[in-house]
C-alpha positions, -999 to +999 in steps of 0.1 A: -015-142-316-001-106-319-019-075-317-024-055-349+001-026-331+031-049-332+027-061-367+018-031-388+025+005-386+013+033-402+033+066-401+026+093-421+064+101-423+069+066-439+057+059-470+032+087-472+013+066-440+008+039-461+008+004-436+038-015-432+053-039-410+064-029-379+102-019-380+103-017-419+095+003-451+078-029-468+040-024-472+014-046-459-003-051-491+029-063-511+025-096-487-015-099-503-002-093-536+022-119-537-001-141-524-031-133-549-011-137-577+000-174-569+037-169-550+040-188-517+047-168-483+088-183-485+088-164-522+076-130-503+101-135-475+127-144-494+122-110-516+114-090-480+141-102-461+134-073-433+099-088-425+102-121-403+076-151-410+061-145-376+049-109-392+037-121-419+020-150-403+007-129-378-005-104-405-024-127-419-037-140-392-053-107-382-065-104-413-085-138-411-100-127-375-110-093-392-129-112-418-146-137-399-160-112-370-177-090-398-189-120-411-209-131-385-217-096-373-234-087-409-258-120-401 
């Protein structure tokens, strides 16, 4: 799995510093909102061609790891 550096980027002379993925303009959070509103991760790349499935993948595997260790650390 990728480290969090290599998958997003936050620059405040991009997009106000809003995250993206590394080496393009397309916000992190676009990838959540396609997905909590019902589109599959093929619909999101297909729309963000500039963003490769590993990125995404990786993304949200990150996101999954961030989630579980505060899980268990709030026990």
């Amino acid at each position: 799995m990728r480290q969090l550096e290599s998958v997003v980027h936050s620059d405040p002379d991009i997009l106000g510093g809003v995250p993206v993925f590394v080496g393009t303009r397309v916000p992190v959070r676009i990838l959540f909102e396609y997905l909590s509103g019902g589109d599959s991760l093929d619909k999101f790349l297909d729309q963000y061609p500039s963003v490769g499935r590993d990125q995404a993948v990786s993304a949200l595997e990150l996101s999954e790891d961030f989630l579980e260790s505060g899980a268990r650390s709030t026990g």
